[in-house]
NUPA-485177 format. One line per field, with one value per residue (C-alpha): residue number from 1; residue in one letter; x, y, z. Coordinates in Angstrom, 1 decimal, padded with zeros to 4 digits, always signed. Layout:
<atoms>
pos c(NUM, ...)
code c(A, ...)
east c(X, ...)
north c(Y, ...)
up c(Z, ...)
</atoms>
This chain:
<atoms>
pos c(1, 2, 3, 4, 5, 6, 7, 8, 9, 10, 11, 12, 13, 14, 15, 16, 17, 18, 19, 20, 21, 22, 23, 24, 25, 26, 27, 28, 29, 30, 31, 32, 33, 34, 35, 36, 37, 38, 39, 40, 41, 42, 43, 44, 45, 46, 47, 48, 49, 50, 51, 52, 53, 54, 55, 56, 57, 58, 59, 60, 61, 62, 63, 64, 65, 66, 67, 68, 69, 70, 71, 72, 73, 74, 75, 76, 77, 78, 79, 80, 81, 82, 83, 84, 85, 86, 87, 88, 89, 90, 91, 92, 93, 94, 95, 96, 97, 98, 99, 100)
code c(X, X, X, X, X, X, X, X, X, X, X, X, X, X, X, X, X, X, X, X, X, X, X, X, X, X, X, X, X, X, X, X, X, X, X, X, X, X, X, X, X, X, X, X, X, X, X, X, X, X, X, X, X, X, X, X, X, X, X, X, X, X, X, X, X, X, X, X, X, X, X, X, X, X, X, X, X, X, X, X, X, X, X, X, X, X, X, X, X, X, X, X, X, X, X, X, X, X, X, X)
east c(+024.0, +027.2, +027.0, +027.8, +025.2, +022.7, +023.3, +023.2, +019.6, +018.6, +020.2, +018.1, +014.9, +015.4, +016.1, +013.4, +011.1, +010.3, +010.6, +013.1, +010.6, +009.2, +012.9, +013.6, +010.2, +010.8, +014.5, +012.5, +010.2, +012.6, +014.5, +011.6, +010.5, +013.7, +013.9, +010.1, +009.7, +006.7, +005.6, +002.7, +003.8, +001.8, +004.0, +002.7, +004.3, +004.2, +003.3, +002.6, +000.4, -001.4, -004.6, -007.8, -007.1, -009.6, -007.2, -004.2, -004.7, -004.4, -001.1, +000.6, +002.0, -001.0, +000.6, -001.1, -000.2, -000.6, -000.8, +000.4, +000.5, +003.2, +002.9, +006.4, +005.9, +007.4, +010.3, +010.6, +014.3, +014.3, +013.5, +009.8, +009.6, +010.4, +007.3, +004.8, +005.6, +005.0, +002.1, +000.7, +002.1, +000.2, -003.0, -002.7, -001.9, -005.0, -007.1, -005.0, -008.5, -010.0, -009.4, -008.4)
north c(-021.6, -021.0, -021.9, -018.3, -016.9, -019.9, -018.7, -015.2, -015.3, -017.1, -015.0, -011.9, -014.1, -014.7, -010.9, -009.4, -012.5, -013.8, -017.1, -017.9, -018.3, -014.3, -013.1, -015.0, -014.1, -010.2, -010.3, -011.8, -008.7, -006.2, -008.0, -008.1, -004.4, -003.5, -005.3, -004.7, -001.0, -001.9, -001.4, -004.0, -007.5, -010.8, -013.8, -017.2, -019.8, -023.6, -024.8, -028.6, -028.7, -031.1, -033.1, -034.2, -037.7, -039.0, -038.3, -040.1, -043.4, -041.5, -041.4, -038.7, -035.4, -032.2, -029.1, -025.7, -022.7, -019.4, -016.2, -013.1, -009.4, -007.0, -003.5, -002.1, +001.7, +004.5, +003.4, +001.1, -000.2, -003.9, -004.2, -002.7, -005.1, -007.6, -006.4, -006.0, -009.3, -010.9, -009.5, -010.4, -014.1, -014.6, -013.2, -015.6, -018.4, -017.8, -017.5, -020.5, -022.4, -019.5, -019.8, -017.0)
up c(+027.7, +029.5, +033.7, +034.6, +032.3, +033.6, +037.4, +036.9, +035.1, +037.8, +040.9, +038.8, +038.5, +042.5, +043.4, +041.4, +042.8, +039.4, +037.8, +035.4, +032.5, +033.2, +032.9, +029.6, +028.3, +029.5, +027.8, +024.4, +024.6, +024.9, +021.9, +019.8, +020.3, +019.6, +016.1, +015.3, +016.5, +018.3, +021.7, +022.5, +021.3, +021.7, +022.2, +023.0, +024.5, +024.9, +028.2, +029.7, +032.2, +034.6, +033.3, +034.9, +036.0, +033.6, +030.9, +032.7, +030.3, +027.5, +025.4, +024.3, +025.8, +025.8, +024.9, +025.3, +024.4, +026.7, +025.0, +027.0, +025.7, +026.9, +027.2, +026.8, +026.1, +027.7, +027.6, +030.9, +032.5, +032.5, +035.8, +035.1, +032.2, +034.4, +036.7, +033.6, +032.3, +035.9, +035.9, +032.1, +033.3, +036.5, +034.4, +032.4, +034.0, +036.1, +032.5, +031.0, +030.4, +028.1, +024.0, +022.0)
</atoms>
């Protein structure tokens, strides 16, 4: 990804006070709608995260996978998107534990 591109993702991310993973994952979104048609769109996404220390002499790396749902009808701006996919994000990173 060019530097300029990199920086400018990330000065949006900052100003609408979301990470640089929501924006991404909001610009995928709108991307898939537009090719697919469709409105509501599942996407799930690998994620690392920390282990109960009992499991810290195990090898290997544990990889989860979050699924989060978007809501993209009525036609939001980006910066809405943005907000909905905060939103389905922090929900499920509080929820990471439940399986689907």
């Amino acid at each position: 990804m060019p530097l300029a591109l990199s920086k400018a993702l990330n000065t949006l991310s900052q100003r609408e006070g979301v990470t640089l993973f929501m924006t991404l994952a909001a610009a995928l979104n709108v991307l898939l709608a537009r090719y697919t048609g469709q409105d509501r769109l599942w996407c799930w996404y690998s994620y690392c995260q920390s282990h109960p220390p009992e499991l810290e002499r195990l090898i290997g790396c544990f990889i989860n996978t979050l699924a989060l749902r978007t809501d993209l009808s009525g036609n939001p701006d980006f910066r809405e998107v943005l907000k909905r996919v905060q939103q389905v994000a922090l929900e499920g990173y509080a929820h990471q534990e439940v399986a689907l």
